[in-house]
C-alpha positions in Angstrom: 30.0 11.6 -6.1 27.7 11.3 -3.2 23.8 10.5 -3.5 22.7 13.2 -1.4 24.8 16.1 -3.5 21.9 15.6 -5.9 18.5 17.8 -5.6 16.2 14.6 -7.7 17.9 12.1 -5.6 17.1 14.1 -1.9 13.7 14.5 -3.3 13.3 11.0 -4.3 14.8 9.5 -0.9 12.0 11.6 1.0 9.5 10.3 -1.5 11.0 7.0 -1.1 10.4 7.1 2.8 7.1 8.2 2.9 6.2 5.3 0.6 7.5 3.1 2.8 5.8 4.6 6.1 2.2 4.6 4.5 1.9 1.7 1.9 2.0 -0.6 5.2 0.2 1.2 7.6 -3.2 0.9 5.3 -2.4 -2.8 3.7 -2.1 -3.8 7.1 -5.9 -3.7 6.8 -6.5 -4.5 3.3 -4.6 -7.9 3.9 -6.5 -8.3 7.3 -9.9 -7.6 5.1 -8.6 -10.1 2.1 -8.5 -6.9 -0.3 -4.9 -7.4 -1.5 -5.7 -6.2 -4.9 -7.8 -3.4 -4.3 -4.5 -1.1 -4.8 -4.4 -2.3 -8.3 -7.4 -1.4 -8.8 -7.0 2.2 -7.2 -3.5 2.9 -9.3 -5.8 1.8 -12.4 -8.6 4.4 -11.7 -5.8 6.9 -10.4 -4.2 6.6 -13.9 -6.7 9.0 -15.3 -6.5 11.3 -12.7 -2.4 11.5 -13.7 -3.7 12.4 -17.1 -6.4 14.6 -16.5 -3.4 16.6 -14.0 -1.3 16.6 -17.3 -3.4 17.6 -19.2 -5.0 20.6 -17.8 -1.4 21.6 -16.6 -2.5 21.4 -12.8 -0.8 19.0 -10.2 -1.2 15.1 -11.1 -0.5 14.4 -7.7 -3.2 16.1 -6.4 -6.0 15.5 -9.6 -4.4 11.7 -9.4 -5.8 12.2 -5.2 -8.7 13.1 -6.1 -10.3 10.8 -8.8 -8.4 7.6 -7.0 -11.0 9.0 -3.9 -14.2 9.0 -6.2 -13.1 5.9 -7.5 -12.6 4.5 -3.5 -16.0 5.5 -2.5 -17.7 3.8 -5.9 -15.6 0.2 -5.3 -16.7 0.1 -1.5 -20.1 1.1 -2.4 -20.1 -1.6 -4.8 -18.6 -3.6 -2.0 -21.0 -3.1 0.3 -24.0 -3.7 -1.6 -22.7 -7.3 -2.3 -23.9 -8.1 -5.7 -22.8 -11.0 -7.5 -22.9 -8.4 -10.4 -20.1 -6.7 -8.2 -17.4 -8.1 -9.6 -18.4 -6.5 -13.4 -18.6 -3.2 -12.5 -15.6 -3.2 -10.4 -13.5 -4.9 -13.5 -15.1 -2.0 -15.7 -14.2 0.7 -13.2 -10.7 -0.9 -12.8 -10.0 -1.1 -16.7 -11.9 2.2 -17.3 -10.0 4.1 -15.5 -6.6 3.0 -16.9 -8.2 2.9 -20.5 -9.3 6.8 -19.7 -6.1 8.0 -19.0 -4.3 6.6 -21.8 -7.2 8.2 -23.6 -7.3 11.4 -22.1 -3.1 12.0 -22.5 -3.3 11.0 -26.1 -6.1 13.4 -26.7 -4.3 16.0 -24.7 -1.3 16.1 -27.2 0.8 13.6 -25.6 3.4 14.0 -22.2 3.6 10.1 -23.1 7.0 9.9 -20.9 5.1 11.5 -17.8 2.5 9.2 -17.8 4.8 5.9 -17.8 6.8 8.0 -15.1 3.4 7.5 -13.2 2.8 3.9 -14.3 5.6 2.4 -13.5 7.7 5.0 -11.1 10.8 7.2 -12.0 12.7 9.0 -9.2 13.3 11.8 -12.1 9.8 12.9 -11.9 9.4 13.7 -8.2 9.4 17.3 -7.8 9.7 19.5 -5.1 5.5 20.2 -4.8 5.3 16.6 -5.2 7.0 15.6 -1.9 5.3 18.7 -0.4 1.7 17.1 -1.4 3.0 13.5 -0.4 4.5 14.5 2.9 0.8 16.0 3.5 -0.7 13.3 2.4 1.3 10.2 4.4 0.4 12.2 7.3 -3.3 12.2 6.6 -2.8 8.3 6.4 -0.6 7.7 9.2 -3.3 9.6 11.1 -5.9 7.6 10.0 -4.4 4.1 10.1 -2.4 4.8 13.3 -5.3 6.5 15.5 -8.1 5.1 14.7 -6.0 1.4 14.8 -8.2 -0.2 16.9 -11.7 1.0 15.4 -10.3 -0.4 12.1 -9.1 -3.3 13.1 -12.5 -4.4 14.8 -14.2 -3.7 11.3 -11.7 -5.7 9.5 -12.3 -8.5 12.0 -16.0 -8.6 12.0 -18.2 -6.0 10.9 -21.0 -7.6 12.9 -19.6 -7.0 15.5 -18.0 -4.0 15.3 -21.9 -3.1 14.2 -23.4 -4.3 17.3 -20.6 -2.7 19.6 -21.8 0.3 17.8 -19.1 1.6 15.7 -20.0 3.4 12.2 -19.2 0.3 10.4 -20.2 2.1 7.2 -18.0 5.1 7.7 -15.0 3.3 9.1 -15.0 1.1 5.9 -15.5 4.2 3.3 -12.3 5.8 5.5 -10.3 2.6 4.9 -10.9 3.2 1.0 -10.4 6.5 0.7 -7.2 6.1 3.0 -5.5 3.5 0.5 -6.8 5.6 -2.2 -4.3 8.4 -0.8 -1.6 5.9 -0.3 -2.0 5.0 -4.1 -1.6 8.4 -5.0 1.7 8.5 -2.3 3.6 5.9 -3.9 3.2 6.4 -7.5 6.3 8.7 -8.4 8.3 6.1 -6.5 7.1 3.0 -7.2 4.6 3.4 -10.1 0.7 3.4 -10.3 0.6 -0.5 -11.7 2.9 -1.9 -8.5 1.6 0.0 -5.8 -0.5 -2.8 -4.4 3.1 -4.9 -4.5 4.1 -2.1 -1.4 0.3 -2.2 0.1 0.4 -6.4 0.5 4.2 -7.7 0.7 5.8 -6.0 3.4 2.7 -7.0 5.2 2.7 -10.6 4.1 6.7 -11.1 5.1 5.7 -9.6 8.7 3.4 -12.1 8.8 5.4 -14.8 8.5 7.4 -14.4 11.6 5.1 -11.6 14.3 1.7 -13.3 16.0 0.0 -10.2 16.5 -1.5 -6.9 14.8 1.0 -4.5 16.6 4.2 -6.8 15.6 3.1 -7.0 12.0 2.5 -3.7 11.5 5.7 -2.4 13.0 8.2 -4.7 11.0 6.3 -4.5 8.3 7.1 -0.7 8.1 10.6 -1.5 8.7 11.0 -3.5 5.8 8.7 -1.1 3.7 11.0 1.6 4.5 14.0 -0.4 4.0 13.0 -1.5 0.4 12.2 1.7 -0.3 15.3 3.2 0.3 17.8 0.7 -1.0 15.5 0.4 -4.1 15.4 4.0 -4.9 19.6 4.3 -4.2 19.9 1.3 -6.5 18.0 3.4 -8.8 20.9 5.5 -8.9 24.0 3.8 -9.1 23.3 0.8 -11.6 20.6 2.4 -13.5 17.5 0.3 -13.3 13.8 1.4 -13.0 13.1 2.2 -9.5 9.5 0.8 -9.0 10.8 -2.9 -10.2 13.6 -2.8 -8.2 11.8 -2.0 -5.0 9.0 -4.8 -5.6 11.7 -7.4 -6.6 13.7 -6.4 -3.0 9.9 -6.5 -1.3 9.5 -10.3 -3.0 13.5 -11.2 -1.9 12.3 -9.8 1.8 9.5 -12.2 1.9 11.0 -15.0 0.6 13.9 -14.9 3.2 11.3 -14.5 6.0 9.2 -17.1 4.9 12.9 -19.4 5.0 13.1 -18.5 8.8 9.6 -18.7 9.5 9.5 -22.9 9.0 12.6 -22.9 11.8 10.6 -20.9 14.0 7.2 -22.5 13.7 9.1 -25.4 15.1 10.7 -24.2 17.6 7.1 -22.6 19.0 5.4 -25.8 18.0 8.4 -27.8 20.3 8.1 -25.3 23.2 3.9 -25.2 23.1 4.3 -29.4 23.3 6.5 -29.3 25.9 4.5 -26.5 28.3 1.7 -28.8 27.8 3.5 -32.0 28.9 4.3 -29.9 32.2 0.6 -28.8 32.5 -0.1 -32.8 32.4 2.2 -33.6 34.7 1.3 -31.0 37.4 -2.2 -32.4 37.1 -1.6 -35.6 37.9 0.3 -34.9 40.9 -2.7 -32.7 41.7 
């Protein structure tokens, strides 16, 4: 029987697409910044904002939004004050927040299956206000990420001198937090709170290996985001296998073919870049 003949699957393919629109478009930066992780951290602290959603019988999506944002602004504050003591209090806001919601759902009176649902992804959970809150939320992101691309990418270059060109420095970094908290909180009926930094950092890193510049990078690496996504979530479906696993295992295949044709390529540029400046030589010494 066809995929699409299914209301969960339909669901889940939309939810699967937005995923792979918006986990790249913010790790972009968070690779640029060296922050791969900080999406762990986020689907950690977003875990008891799942539970605190099931529990007061309100939307996890949207409770799961909102304490993964507190929990943004605390780690970039944290962040920004630069503390060697930093590092403690983001570990104990990391762990606190998935220790919470295990907590807080076993306090509650259980709904044990909807939390792992959260933690680990499960197209059965992703109901129809669920892709309504998601679809609202990518956009959100894709606004942030795509229209204010070149404010963000100055910051994640150097914030000295983003500062002295005169951009909110401050600001710009909270929004890049708060953004990838929303991401966090995009991706976890798909692909689960505990590998959502897997779709933030891996697309982005198998770009990498074969585009020169910021543009190039961002655009495959959507591309392949989306195409993981997708075939992960469909795999899901006919052979029965958990979907967020089966979308970072295709993510990690991705990279590791690209990486394969990356050492080919880096030749071939190397070869041509030797050879423009043998011609540069020459035309010098005739000169």
């Amino acid at each position: 029987m066809d995929i699409l003949d299914y209301a969960f699957m339909q669901r889940a393919l939309i939810a699967a697409a937005l995923v792979g629109i918006t986990a790249p478009a913010i790790g972009t930066y968070l690779v640029q910044r060296r922050q791969a992780l900080m999406g762990d951290g986020l689907g950690h602290v977003a875990m008891t904002g799942v539970a605190l959603g099931l529990v007061l019988q309100t939307s996890p999506v949207w409770m799961a939004t909102l304490v993964a944002v507190l929990g943004a602004v605390g780690m970039e504050l944290i962040r920004a004050r630069g503390k060697t003591s930093g590092d403690v209090a983001l570990a104990m806001l990391f762990y606190g927040g998935l220790a919470g919601g295990v907590m807080i759902i076993n306090l509650g009176g259980g709904q044990t299956a909807s939390l792992l649902g959260s933690m680990f992804g499960s197209i059965t959970t992703v109901a129809a206000e669920d892709v309504t809150a998601m679809a609202i939320l990518a956009a959100f992101v894709l606004g942030v990420a795509i229209g204010l691309r070149r404010q963000l990418f100055a910051v994640c270059q150097d914030e000295e001198f983003a500062r002295v060109t005169g951009l909110p420095v401050r600001a710009l970094n909270l929004l890049i937090a708060v953004t990838a908290a929303i991401t966090v909180t995009v991706a976890m009926r798909i692909v689960g709170l505990l590998l959502v930094s897997a779709m933030l950092v891996i697309p982005v890193a198998a770009a990498q290996r074969l585009t020169r510049s910021f543009a190039a990078t961002l655009g495959l690496a959507m591309a392949i985001s989306v195409t993981v996504s997708l075939t992960g979530t469909a795999a899901t479906y006919y052979i029965n296998v958990p979907s967020g696993a089966t979308i970072v295992l295709l993510a990690i295949g991705v990279f590791i073919a690209m990486t394969a044709l990356s050492a080919p390529l880096a030749r071939r540029r190397a070869r041509a870049s030797l050879a423009a400046e043998e011609v540069c030589t020459r035309d010098d010494v005739k000169v």
